[in-house]
ZAPAGU-318557 format. One record per atom (N, C-alpha, C): atom name; x, y, z. Coordinates in pm, whole numbers, plus 32768, in hexadecimal, padded with zeros to 4 digits. Example, Ala and Ser with C-alpha at 12.3 -4.5 7.8 and 13.67 -1.06 7.14 Angstrom:
<atom atome="N" X="8527" Y="7DC7" Z="830C"/>
<atom atome="CA" X="84CE" Y="7E3E" Z="830C"/>
<atom atome="C" X="8528" Y="7EB6" Z="830C"/>
<atom atome="N" X="8505" Y="7F1F" Z="82C4"/>
<atom atome="CA" X="8557" Y="7F96" Z="82CA"/>
<atom atome="C" X="850A" Y="8003" Z="8313"/>
***
This chain:
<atom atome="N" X="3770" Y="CEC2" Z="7430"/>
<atom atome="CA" X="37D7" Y="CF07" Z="747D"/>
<atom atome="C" X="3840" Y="CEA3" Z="74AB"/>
<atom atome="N" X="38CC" Y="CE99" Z="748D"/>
<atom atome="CA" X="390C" Y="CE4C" Z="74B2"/>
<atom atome="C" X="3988" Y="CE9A" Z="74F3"/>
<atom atome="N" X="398F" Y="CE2E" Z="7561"/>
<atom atome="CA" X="39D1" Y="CE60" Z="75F0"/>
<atom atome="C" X="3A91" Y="CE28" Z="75E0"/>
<atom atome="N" X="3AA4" Y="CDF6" Z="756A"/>
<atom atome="CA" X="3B28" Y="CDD9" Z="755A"/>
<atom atome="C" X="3B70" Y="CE3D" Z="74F1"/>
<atom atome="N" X="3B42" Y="CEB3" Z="74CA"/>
<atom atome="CA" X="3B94" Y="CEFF" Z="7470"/>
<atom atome="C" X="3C41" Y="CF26" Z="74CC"/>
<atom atome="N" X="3C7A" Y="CF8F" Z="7470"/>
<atom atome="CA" X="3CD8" Y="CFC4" Z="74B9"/>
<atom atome="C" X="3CDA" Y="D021" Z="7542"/>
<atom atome="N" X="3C60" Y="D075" Z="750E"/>
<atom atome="CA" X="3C51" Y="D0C5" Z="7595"/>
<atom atome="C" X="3C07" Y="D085" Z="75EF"/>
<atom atome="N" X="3BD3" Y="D02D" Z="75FC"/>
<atom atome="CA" X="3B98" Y="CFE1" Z="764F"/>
<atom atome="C" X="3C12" Y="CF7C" Z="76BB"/>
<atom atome="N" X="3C34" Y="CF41" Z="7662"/>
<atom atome="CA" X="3CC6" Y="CF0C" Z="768C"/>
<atom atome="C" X="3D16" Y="CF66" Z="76DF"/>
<atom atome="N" X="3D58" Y="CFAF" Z="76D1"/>
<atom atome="CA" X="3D96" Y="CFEC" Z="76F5"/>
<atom atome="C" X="3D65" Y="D043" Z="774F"/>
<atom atome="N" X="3CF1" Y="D07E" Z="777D"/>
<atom atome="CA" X="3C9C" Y="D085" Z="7810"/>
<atom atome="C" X="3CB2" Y="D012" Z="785F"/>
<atom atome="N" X="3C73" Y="CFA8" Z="782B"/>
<atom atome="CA" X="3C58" Y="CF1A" Z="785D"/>
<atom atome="C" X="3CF7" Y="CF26" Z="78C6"/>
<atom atome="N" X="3D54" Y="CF1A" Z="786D"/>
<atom atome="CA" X="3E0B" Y="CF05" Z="78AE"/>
<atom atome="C" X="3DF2" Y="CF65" Z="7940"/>
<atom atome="N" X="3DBE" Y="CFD7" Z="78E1"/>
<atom atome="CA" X="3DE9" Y="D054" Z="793E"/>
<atom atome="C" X="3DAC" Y="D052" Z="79CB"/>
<atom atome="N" X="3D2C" Y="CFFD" Z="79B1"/>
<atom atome="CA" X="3CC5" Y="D006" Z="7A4E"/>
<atom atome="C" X="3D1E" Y="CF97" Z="7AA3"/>
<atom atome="N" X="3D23" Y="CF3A" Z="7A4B"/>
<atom atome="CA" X="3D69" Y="CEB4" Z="7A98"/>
<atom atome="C" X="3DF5" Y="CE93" Z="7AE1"/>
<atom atome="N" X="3E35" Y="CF21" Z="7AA5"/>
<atom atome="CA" X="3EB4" Y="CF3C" Z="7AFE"/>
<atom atome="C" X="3EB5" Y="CF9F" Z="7B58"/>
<atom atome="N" X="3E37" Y="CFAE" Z="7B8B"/>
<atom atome="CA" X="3E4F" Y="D052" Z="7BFA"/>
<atom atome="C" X="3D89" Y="D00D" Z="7C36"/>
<atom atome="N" X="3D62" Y="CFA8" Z="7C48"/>
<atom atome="CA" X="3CE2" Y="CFAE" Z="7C7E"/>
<atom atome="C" X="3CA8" Y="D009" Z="7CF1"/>
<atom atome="N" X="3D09" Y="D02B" Z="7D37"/>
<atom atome="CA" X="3CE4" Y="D050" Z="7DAC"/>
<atom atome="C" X="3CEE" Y="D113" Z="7DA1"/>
<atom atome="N" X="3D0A" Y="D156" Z="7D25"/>
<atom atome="CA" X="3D1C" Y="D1D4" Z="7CFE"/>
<atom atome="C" X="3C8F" Y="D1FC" Z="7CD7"/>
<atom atome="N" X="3C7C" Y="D267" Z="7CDD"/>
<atom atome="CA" X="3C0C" Y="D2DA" Z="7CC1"/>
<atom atome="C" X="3C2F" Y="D2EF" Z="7C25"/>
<atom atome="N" X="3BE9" Y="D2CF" Z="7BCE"/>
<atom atome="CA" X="3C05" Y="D2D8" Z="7B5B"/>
<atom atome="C" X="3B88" Y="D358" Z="7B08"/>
<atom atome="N" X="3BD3" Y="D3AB" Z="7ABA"/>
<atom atome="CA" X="3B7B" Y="D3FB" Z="7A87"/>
<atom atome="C" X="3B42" Y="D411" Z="79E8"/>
<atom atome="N" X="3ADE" Y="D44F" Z="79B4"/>
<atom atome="CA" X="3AE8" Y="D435" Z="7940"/>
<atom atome="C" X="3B60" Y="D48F" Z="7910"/>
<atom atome="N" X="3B9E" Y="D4EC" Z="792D"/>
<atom atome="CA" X="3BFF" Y="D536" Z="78CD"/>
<atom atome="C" X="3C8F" Y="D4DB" Z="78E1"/>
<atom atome="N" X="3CA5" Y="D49D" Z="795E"/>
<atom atome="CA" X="3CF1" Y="D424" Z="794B"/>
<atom atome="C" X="3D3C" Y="D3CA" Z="7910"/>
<atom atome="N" X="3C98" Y="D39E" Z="78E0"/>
<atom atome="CA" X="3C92" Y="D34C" Z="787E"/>
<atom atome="C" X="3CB4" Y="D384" Z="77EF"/>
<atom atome="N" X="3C88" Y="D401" Z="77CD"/>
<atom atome="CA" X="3C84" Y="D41E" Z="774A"/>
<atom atome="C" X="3D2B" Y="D42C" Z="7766"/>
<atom atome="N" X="3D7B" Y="D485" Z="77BC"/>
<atom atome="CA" X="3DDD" Y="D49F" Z="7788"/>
<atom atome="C" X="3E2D" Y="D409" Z="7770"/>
<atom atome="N" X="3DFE" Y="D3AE" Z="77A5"/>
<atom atome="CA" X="3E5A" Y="D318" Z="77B0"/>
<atom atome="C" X="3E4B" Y="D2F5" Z="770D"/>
<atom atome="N" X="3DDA" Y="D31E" Z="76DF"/>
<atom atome="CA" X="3DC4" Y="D2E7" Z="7640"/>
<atom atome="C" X="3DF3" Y="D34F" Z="75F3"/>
<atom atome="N" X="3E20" Y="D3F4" Z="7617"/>
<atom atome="CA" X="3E3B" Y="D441" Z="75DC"/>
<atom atome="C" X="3DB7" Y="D4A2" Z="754F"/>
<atom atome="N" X="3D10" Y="D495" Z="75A6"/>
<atom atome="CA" X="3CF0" Y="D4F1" Z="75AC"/>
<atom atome="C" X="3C9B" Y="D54F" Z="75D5"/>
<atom atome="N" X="3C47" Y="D5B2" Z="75C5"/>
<atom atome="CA" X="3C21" Y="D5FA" Z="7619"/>
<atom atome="C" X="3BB6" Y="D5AD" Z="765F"/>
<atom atome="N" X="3B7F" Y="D5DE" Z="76B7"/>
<atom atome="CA" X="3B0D" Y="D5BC" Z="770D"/>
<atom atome="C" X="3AB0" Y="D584" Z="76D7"/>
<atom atome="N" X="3A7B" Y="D608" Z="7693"/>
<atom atome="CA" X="39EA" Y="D5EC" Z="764C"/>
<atom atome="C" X="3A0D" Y="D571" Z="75C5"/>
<atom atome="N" X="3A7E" Y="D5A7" Z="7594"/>
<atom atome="CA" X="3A97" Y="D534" Z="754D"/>
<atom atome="C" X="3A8C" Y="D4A2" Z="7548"/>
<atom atome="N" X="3AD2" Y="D491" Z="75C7"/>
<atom atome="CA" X="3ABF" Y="D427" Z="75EA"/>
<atom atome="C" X="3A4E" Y="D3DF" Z="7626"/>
<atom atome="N" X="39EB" Y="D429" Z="7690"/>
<atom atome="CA" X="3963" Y="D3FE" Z="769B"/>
<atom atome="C" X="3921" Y="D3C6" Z="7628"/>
<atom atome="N" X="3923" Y="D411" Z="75C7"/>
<atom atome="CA" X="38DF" Y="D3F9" Z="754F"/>
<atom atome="C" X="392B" Y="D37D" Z="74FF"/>
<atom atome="N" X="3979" Y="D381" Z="74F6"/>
<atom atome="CA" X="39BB" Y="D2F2" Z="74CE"/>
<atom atome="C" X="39BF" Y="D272" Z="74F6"/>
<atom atome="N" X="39D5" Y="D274" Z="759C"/>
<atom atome="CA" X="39AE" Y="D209" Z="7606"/>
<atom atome="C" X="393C" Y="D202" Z="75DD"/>
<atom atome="N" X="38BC" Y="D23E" Z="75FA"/>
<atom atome="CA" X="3841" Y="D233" Z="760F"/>
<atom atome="C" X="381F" Y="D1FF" Z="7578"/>
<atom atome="N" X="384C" Y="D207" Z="7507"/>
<atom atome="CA" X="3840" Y="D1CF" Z="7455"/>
<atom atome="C" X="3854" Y="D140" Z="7463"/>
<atom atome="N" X="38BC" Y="D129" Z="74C0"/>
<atom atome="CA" X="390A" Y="D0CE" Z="74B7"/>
<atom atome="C" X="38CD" Y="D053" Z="7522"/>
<atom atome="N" X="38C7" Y="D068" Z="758D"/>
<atom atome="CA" X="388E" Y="D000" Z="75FB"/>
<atom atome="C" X="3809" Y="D012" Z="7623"/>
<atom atome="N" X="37AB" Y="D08F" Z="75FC"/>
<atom atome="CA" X="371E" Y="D090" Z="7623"/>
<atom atome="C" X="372F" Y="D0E7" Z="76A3"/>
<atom atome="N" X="379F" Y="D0F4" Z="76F9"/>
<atom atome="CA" X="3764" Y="D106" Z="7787"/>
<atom atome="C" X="37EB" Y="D17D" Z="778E"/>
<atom atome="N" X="37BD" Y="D1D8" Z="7803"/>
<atom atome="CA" X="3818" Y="D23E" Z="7805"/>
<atom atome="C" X="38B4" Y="D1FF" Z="782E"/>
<atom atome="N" X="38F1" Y="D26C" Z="783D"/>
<atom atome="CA" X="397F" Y="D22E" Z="7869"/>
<atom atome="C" X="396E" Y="D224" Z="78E8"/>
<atom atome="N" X="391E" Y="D247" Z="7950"/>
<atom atome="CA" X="390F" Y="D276" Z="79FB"/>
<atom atome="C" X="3897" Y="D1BE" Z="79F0"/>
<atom atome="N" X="383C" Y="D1B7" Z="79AF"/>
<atom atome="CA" X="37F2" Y="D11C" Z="79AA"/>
<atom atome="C" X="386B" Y="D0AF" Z="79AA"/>
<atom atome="N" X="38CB" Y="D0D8" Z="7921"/>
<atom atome="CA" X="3912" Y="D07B" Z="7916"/>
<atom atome="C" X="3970" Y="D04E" Z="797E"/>
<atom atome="N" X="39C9" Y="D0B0" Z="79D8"/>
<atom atome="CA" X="39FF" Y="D0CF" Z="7A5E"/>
<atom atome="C" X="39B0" Y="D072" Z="7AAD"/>
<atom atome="N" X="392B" Y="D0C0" Z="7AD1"/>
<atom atome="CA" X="38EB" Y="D067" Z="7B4B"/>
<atom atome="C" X="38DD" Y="CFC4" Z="7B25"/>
<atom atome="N" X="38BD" Y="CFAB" Z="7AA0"/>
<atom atome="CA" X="38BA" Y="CF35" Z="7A6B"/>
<atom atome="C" X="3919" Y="CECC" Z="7AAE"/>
<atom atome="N" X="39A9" Y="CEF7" Z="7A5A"/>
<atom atome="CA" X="3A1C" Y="CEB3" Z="7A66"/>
<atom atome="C" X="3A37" Y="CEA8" Z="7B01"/>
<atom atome="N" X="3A21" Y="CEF2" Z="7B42"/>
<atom atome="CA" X="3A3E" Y="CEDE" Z="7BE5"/>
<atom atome="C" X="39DC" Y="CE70" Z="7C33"/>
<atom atome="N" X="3986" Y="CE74" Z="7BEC"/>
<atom atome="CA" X="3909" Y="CE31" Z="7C28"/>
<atom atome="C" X="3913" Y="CD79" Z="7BF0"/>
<atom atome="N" X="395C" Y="CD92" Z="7B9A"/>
<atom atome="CA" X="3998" Y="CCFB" Z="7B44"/>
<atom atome="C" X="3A14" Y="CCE7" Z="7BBC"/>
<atom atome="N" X="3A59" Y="CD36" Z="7BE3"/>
<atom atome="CA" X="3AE7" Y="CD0A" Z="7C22"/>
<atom atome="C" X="3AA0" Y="CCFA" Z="7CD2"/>
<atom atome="N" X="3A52" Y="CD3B" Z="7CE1"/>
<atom atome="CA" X="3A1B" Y="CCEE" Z="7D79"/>
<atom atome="C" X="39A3" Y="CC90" Z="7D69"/>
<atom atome="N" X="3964" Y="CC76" Z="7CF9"/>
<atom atome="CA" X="3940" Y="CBE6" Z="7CF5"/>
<atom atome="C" X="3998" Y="CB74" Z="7CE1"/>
<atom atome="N" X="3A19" Y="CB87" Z="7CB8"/>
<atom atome="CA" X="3AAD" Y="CB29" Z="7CB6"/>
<atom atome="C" X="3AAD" Y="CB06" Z="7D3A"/>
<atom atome="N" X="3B02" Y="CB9B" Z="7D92"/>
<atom atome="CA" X="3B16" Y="CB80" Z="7E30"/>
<atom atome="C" X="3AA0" Y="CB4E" Z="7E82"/>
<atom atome="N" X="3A1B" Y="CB4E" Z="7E4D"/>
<atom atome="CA" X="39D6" Y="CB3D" Z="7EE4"/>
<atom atome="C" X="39F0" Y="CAC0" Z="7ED4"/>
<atom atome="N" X="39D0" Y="CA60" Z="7E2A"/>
<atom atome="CA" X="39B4" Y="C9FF" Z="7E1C"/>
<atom atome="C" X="3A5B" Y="C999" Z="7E52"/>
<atom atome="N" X="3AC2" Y="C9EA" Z="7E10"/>
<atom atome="CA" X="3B5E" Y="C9A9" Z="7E61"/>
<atom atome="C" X="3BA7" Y="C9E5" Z="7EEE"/>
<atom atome="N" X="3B60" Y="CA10" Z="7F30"/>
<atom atome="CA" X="3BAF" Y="CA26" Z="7FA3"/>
<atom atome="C" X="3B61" Y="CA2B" Z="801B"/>
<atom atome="N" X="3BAD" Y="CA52" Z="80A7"/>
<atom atome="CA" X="3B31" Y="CA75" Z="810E"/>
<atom atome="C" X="3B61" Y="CAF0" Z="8143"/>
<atom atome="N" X="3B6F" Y="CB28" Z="80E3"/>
<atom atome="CA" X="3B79" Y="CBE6" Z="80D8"/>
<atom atome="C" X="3AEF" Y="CC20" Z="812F"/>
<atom atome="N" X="3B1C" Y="CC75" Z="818E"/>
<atom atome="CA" X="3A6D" Y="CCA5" Z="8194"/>
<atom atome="C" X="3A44" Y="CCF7" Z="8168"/>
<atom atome="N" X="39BF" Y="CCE8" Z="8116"/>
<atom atome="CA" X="398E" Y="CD72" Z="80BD"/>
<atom atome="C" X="3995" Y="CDF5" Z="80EE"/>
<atom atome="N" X="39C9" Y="CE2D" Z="8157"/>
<atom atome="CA" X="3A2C" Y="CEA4" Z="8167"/>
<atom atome="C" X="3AAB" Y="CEA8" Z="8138"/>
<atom atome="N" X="3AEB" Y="CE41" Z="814B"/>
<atom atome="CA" X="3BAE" Y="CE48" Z="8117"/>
<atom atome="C" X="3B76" Y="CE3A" Z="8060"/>
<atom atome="N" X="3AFC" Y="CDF6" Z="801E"/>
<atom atome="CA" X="3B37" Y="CDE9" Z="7FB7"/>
<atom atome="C" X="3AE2" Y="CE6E" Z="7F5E"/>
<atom atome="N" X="3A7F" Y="CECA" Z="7FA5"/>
<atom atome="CA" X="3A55" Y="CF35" Z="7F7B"/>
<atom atome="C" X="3AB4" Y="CFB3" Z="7F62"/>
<atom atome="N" X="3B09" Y="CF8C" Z="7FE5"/>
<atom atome="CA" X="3B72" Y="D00C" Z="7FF4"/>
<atom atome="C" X="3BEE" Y="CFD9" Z="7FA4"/>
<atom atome="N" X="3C17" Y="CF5F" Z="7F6B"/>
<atom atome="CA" X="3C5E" Y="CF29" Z="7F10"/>
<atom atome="C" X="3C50" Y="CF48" Z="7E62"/>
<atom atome="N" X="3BC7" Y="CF7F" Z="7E83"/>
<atom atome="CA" X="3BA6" Y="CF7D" Z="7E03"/>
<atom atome="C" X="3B8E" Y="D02B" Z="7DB4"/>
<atom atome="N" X="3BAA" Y="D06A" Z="7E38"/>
<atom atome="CA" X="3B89" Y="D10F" Z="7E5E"/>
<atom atome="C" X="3B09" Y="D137" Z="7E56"/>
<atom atome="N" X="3AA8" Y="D0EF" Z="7E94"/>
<atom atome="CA" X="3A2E" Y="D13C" Z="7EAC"/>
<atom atome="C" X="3A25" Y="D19D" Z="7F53"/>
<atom atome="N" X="39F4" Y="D1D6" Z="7F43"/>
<atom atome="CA" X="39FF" Y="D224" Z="7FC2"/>
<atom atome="C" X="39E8" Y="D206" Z="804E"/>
<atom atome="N" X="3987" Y="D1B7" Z="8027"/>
<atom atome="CA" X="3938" Y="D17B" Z="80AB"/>
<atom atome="C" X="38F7" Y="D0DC" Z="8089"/>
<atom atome="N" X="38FA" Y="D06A" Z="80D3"/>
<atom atome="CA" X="38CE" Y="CFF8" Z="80C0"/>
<atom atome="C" X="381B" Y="D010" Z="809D"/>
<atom atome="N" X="37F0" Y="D074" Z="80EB"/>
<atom atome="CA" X="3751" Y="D099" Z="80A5"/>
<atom atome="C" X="3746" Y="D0AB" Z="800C"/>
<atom atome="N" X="37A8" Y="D0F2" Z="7FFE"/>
<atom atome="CA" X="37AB" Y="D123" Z="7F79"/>
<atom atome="C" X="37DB" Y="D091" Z="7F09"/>
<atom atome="N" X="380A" Y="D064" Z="7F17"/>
<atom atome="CA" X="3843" Y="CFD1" Z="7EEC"/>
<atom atome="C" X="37D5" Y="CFA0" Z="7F01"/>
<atom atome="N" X="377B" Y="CF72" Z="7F51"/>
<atom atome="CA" X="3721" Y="CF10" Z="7F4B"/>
<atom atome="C" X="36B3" Y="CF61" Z="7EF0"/>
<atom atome="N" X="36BE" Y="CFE4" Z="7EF1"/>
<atom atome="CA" X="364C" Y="D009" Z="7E7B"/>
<atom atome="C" X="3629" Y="D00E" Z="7E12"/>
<atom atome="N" X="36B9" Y="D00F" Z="7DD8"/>
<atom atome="CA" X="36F8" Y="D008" Z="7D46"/>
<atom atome="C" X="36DA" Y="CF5A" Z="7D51"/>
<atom atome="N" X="373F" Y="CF07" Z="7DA9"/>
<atom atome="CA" X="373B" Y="CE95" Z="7D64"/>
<atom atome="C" X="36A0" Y="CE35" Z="7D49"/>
<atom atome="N" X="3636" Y="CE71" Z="7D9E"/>
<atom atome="CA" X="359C" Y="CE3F" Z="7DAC"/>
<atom atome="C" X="356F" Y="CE67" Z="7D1F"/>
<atom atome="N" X="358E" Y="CEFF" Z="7CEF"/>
<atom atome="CA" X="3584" Y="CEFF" Z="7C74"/>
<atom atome="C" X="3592" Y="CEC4" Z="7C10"/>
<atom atome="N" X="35F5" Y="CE98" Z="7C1D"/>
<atom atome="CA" X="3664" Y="CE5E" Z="7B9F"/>
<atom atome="C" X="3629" Y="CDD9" Z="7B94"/>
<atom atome="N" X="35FA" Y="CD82" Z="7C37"/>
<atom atome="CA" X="35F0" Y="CD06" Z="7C12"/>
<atom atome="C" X="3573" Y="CCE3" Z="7C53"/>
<atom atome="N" X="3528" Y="CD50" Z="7C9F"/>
<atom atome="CA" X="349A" Y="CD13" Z="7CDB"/>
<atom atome="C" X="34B7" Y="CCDA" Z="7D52"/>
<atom atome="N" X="3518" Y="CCA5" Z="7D9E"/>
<atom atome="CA" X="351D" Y="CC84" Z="7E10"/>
<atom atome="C" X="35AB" Y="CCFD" Z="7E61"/>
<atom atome="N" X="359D" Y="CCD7" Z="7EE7"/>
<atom atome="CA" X="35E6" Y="CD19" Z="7F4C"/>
<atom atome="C" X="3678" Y="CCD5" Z="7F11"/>
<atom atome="N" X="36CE" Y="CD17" Z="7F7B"/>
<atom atome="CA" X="3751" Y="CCE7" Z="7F48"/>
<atom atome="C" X="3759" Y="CC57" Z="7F98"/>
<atom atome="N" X="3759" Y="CC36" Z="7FFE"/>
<atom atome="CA" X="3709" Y="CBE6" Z="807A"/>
<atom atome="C" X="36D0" Y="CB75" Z="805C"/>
<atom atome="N" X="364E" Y="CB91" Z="7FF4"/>
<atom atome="CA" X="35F8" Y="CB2C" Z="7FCA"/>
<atom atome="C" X="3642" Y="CAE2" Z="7F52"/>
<atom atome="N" X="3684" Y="CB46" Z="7EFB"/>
<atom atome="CA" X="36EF" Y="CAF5" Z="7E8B"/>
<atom atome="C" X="3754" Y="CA99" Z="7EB2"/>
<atom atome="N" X="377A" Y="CACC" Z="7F1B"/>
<atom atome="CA" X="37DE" Y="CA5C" Z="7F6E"/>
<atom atome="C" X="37BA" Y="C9E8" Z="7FBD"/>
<atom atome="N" X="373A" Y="CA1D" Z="7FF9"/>
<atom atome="CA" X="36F3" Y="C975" Z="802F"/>
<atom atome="C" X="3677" Y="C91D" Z="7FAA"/>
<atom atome="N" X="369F" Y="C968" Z="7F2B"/>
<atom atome="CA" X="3675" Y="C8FA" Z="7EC1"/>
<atom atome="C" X="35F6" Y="C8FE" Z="7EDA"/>
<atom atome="N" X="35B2" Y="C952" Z="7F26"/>
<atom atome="CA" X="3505" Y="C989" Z="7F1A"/>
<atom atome="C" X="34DD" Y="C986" Z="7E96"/>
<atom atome="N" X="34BD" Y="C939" Z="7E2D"/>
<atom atome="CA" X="346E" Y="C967" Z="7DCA"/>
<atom atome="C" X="33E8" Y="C9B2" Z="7E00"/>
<atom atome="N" X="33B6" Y="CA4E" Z="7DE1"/>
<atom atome="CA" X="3348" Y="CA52" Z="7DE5"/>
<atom atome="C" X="3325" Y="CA64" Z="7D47"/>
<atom atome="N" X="3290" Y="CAA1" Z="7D55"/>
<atom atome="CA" X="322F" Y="CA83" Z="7CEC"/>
<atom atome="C" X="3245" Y="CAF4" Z="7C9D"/>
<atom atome="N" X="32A2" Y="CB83" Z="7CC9"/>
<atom atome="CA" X="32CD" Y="CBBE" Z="7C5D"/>
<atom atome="C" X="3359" Y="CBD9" Z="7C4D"/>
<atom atome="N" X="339F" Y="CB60" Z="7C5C"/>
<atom atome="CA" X="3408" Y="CB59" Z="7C54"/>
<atom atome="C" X="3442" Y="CB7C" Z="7BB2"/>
<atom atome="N" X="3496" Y="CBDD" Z="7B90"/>
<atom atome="CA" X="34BD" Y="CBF2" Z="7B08"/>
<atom atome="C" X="354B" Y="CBDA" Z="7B08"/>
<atom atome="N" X="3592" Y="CBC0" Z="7A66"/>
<atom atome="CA" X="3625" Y="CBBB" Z="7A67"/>
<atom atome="C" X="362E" Y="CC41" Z="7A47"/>
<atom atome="N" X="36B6" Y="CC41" Z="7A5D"/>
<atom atome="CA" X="36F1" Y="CCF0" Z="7A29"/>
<atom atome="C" X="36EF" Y="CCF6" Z="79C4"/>
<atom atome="N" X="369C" Y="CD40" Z="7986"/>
<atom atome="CA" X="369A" Y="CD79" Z="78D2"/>
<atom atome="C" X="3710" Y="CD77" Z="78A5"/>
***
């Protein structure tokens, strides 16, 4: 599955100029020009992971950037990033990487610490 095709790209642009927007899958399809289901099925051919994985993904890459370059507090950079609630941000991002948003920033290695797929 490789994550540099065209439609991949061109999500990629699309998340990275609006981070802080509610992004949807029909959204997306119309940004690539096509239908919904279409496009699920194509994304998902294409990168392994849905377009809503790939979303949480890419956001979860751009506040491991900020925690690691700034002293943003994981509220300004959850709501920067449009998650709803900093709970909700730390749940997704524990997912994504096995630690708190908190513990990534004070360089806690723990013992199931993972990188983002």
């Amino acid at each position: 599955a490789s994550e540099s095709s065209p439609l991949t790209e061109k999500v990629s642009r699309y998340l990275d100029s609006r981070p802080d927007e509610a992004v949807s899958v029909s959204d997306l399809a119309r940004l690539v020009g096509l239908s919904a289901p279409r496009f699920q099925a194509r994304f998902k051919r294409e990168t392994g992971l849905s377009p809503m994985q790939f979303v949480q993904r890419r956001k979860i890459e751009m506040a491991r950037t900020q925690l690691s370059h700034s002293n943003a507090s994981v509220t300004s950079i959850a709501m920067d990033l449009g998650f709803c609630s900093s709970q909700h941000f730390a749940t997704v991002f524990k997912q994504f990487t096995g630690q708190s948003p908190v513990e990534f920033r004070q360089g806690r290695p723990t013992s199931h610490t993972k990188p983002v797929p």
